[in-house]
C-alpha positions as CSV (number, residue, x, y, z in Angstrom):
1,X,16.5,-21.2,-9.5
2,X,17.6,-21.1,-5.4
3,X,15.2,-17.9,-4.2
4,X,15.7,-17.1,-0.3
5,X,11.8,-16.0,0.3
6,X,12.4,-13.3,3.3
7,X,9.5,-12.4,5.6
8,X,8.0,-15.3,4.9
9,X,4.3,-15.4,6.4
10,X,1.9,-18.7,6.8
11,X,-0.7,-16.8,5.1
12,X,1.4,-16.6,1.6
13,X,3.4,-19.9,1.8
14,X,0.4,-22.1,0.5
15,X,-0.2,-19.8,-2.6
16,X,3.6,-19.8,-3.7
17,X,4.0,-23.5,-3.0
18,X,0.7,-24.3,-5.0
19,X,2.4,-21.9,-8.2
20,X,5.2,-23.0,-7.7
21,X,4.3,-26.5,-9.0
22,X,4.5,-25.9,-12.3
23,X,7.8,-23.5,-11.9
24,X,10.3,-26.2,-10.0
25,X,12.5,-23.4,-8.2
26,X,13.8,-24.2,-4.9
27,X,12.3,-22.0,-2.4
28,X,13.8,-21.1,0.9
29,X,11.5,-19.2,3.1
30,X,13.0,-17.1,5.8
31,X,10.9,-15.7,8.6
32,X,13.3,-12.9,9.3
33,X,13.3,-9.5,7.2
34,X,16.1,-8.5,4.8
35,X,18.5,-6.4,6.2
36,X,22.4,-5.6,6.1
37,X,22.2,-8.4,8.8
38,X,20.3,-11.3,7.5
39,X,21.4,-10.7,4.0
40,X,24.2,-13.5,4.0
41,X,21.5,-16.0,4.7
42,X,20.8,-15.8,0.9
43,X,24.3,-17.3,0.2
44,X,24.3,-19.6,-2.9
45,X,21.1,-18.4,-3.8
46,X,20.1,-16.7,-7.4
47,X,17.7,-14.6,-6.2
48,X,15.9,-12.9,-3.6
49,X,12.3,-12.6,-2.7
50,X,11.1,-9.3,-0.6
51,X,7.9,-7.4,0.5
52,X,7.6,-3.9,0.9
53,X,9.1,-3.8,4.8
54,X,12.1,-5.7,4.1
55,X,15.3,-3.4,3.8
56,X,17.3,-3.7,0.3
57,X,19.7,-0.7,0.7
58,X,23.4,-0.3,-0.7
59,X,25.0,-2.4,2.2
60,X,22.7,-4.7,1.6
61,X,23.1,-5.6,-2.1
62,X,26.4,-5.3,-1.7
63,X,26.2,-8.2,0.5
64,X,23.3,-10.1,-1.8
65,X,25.8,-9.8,-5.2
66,X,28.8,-11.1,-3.0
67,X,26.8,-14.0,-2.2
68,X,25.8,-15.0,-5.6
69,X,22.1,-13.2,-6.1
70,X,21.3,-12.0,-9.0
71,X,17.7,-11.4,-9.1
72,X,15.9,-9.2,-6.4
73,X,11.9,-10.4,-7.0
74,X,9.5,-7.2,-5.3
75,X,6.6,-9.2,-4.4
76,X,4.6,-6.0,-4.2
77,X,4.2,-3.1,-7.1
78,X,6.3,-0.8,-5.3
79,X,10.0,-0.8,-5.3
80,X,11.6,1.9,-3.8
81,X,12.5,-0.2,-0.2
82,X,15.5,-1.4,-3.1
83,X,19.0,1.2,-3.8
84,X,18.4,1.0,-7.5
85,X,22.0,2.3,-8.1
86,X,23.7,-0.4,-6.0
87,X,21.7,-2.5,-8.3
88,X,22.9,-1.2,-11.3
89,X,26.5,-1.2,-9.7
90,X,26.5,-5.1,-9.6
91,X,24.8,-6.0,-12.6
92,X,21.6,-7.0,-10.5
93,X,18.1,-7.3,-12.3
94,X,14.7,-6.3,-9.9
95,X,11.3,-7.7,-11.2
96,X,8.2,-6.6,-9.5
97,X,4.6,-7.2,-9.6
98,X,2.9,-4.4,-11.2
99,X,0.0,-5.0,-10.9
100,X,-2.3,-7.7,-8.5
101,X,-6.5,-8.0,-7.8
102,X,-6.6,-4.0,-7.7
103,X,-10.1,-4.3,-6.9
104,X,-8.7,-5.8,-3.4
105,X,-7.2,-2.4,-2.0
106,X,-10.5,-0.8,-4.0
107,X,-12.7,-2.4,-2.3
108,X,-11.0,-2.5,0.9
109,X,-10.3,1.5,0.5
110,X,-14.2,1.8,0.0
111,X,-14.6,-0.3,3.0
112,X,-13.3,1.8,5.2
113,X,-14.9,5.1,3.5
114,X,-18.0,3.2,4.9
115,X,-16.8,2.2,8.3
116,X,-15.6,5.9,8.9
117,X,-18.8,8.0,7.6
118,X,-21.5,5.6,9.0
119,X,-19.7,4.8,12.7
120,X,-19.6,1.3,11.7
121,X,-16.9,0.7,13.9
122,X,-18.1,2.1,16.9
123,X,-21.7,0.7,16.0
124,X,-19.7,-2.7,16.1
125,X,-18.4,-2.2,19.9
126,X,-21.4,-0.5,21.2
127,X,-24.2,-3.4,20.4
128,X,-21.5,-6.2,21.8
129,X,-22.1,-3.7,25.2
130,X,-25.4,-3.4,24.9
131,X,-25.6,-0.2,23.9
132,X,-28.1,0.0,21.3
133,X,-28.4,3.7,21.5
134,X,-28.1,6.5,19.0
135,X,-26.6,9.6,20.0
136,X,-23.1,10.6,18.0
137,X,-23.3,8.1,15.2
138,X,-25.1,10.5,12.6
139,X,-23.0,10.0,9.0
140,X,-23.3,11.2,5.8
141,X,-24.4,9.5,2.6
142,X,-21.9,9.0,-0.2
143,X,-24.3,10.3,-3.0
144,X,-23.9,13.5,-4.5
145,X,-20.5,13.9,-2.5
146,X,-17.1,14.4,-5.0
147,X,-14.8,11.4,-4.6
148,X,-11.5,12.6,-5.2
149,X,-8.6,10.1,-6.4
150,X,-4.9,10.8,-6.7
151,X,-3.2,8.3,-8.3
152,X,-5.3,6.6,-11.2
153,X,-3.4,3.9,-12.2
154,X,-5.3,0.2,-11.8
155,X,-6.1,0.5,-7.8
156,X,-7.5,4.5,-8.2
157,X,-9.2,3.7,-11.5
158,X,-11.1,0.5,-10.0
159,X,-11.6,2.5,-6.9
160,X,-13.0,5.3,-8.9
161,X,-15.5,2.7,-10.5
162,X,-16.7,1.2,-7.0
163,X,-17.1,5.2,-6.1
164,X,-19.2,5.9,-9.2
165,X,-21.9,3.4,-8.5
166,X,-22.4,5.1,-5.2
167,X,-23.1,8.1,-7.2
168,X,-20.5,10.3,-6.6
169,X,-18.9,13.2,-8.4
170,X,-15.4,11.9,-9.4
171,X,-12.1,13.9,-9.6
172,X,-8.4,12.2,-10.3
173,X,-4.6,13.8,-10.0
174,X,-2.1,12.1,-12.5
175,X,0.5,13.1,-14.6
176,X,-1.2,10.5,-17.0
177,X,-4.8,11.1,-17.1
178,X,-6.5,8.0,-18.7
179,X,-9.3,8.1,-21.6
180,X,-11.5,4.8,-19.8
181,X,-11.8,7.5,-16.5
182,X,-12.7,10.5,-18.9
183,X,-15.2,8.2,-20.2
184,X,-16.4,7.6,-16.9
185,X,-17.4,11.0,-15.9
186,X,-13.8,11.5,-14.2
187,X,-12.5,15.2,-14.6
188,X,-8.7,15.7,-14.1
189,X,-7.7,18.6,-11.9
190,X,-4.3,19.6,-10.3
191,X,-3.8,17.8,-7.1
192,X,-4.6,21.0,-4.9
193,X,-7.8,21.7,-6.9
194,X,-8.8,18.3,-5.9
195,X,-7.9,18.4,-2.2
196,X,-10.5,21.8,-2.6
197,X,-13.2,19.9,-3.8
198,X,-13.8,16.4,-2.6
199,X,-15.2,15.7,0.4
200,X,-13.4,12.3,0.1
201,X,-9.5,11.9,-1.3
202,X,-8.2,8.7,-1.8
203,X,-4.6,8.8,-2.3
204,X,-3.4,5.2,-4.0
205,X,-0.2,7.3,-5.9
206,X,3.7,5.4,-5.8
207,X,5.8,6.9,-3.4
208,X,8.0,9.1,-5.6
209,X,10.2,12.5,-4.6
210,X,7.2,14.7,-6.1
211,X,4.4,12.5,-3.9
212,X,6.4,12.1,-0.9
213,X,4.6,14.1,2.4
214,X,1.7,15.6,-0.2
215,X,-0.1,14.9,3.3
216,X,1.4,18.1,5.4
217,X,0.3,20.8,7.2
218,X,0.1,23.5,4.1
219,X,-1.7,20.7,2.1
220,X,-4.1,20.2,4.8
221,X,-5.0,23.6,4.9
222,X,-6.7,22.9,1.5
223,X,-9.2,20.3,2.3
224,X,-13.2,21.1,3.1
225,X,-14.2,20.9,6.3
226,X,-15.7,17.5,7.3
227,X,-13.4,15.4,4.6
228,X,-12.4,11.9,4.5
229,X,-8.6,11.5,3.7
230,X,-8.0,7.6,2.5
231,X,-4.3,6.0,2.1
232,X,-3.7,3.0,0.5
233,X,-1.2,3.9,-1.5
234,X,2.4,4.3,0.5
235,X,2.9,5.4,4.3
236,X,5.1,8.5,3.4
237,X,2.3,10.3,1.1
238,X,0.9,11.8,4.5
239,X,3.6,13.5,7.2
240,X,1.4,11.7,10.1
241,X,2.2,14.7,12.5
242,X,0.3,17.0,10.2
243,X,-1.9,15.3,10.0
244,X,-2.9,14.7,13.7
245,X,-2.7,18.2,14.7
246,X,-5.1,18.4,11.4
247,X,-7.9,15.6,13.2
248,X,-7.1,17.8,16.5
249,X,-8.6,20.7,15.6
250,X,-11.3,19.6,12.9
251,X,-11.1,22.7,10.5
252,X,-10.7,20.3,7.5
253,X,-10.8,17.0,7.8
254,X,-12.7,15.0,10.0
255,X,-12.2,11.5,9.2
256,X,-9.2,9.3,8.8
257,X,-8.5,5.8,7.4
258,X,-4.9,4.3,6.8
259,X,-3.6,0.9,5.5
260,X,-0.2,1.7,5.7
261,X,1.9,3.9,7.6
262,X,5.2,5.7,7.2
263,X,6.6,3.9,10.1
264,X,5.2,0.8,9.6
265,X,8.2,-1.0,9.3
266,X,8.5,-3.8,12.4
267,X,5.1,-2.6,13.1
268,X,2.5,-3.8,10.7
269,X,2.7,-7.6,10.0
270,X,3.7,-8.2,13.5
271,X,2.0,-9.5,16.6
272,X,2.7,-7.1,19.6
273,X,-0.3,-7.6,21.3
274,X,1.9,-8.8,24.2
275,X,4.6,-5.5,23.9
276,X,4.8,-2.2,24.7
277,X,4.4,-0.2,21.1
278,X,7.4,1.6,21.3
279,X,6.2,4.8,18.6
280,X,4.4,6.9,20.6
281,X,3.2,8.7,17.0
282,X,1.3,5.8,16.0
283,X,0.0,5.0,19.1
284,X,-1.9,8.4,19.8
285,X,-2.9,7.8,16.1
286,X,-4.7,4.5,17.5
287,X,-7.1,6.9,20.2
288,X,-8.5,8.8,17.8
289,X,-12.3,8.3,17.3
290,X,-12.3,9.2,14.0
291,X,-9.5,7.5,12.8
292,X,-9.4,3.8,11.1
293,X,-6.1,2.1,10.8
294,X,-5.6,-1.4,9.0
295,X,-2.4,-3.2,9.0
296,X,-1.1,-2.9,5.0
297,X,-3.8,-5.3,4.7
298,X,-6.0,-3.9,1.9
299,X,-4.6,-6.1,-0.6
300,X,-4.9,-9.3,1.4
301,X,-7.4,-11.2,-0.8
302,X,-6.7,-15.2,-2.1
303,X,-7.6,-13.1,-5.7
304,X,-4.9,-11.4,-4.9
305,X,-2.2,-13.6,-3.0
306,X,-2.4,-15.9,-6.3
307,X,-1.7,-13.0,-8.6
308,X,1.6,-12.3,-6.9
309,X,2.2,-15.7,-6.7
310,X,2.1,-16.3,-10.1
311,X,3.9,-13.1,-11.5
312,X,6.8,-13.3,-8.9
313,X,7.4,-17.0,-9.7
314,X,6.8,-16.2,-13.2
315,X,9.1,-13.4,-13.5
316,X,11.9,-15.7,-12.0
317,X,11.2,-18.3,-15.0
318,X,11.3,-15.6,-17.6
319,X,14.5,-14.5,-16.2
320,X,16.4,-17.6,-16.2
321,X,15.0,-18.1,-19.2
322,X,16.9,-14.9,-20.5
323,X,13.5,-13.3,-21.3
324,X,12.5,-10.9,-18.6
325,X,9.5,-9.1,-19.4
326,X,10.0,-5.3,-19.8
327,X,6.8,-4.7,-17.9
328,X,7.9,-6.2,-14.8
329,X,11.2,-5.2,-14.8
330,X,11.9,-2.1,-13.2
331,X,14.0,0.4,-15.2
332,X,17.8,1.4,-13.2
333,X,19.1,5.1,-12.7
């Protein structure tokens, strides 16, 4: 199978070429994104590979199908960069990767629970000045404190586990509570009973019409005073506006750690360290002391670039094999 591999990084080309050995497809990696504009450089090709900043909407299927694809391979969980209906308009098939090292993005959402509530990061700058001093870096222990997570599919319920052996309380929002995080000690509340209660919320829920902006300023209004709010999940879960004026003023939460951003796109996996940012949003976003941003890199584990590997490449041999499996294929409107 001919796949055109879009936003193609050095950091993932070694994993897919190693997988790929025992697959035979004829990978073309493209360093541009996929857009209305660089679509036709999929020509001849059965399929195309994307990641979650590259830009599959109506024009630009329309363009893929006309050129031949007939696969579009997600390799990421989340699918909704992709207009489902043009999709289903041409007779196109999208396979995704449900599911990759969730303990990565657990780990990694932990990580910076730590960095935030212990001034790890500003520890980090201070000693490389030689400022070994104290003052402003008192934190909070993690014991004792209610972890809550909304979203507890296989990144919130291996999050909820690392959480649980620092002894915390835990709390979980989903529509689909499951029995292993009952057995845990989890108790299920509605998503505003948790925002009440923890004094850190983890949000690693799919970007859906019902989760979109659960971040805003009425939301806000809900948390305890001191919180830690965690994404990990997808940018537009938190309206970043709201959520500045929220870090402003202090009267709920205090702390702030995003991997991904609702903006992100052209941003995040980019090197601009020679540019002038142009969103001013995400730039005051970058003063704030008690803000952590990463670059959608919680996932970026070799654990975890093999696991996409293999699925994505996988799912392209179970579909020319006219066996796509249902789990990886996602459902059309």
């Amino acid at each position: 199978m001919k796949i055109a591999f879009f936003y193609a990084k050095n950091f993932e080309k070694p994993q897919f070429d190693a997988v790929n050995d025992n697959h035979g497809h004829d990978i073309r990696y493209i360093d541009a994104a996929l857009n209305s504009t660089t679509a036709p450089l999929a020509n001849g090709c059965d399929a195309v590979c994307i990641f979650v900043n590259d830009k599959c909407d109506a024009a630009t299927v329309d363009i893929l199908a006309a050129g031949g694809v007939r696969l579009i391979l997600c390799r990421s969980a989340g699918f909704n960069q992709v207009d489902l209906a043009a999709v289903k308009r041409h007779g196109m098939t999208v396979m995704r990767v449900p599911a990759y090292s969730p303990e990565s993005i657990a780990e990694h959402a932990v990580g910076m629970i730590l960095t935030l509530v212990r001034n790890l990061h500003h520890q980090y700058n201070r000693v490389r000045n030689g400022n070994f001093a104290m003052d402003n870096l008192v934190g909070f222990t993690l014991a004792g404190r209610t972890a809550g997570i909304v979203g507890t599919g296989n990144i919130g319920r291996a999050t909820a586990r690392i959480l649980k052996g620092f002894g915390c309380k835990l709390l979980g929002s989903d529509p689909y509570p499951h029995a292993d995080m009952t057995a845990l000690g989890m108790t299920y509340v509605e998503r505003d009973e948790l925002f009440r209660q923890s004094d850190v919320v983890v949000l690693t829920a799919p970007l859906t019409p019902e989760t979109r902006y659960m971040i805003n300023s009425d939301s806000l209004k809900l948390f305890k005073r001191g919180s830690v709010l965690i994404n990990t999940g997808r940018g537009p879960l938190i309206e970043t506006k709201a959520v500045i004026a929220a870090l402003k003023n202090l009267e709920t939460i205090h702390y702030l750690g995003i991997d991904v951003y609702e903006d992100e796109a052209g941003l995040f996996f980019e090197n601009l360290s020679t540019e002038i940012v142009q969103d001013d949003t995400l730039q005051l976003l970058t003063t704030f002391k008690n803000c952590l941003i990463t670059p959608h890199s919680a996932w970026l584990t070799r654990e975890a670039l093999n696991d996409i590997a293999a699925i994505t490449l996988g799912n392209a041999t179970d579909f020319l094999a006219g066996k796509p499996d249902p789990d990886r294929t996602v459902k059309l409107p």
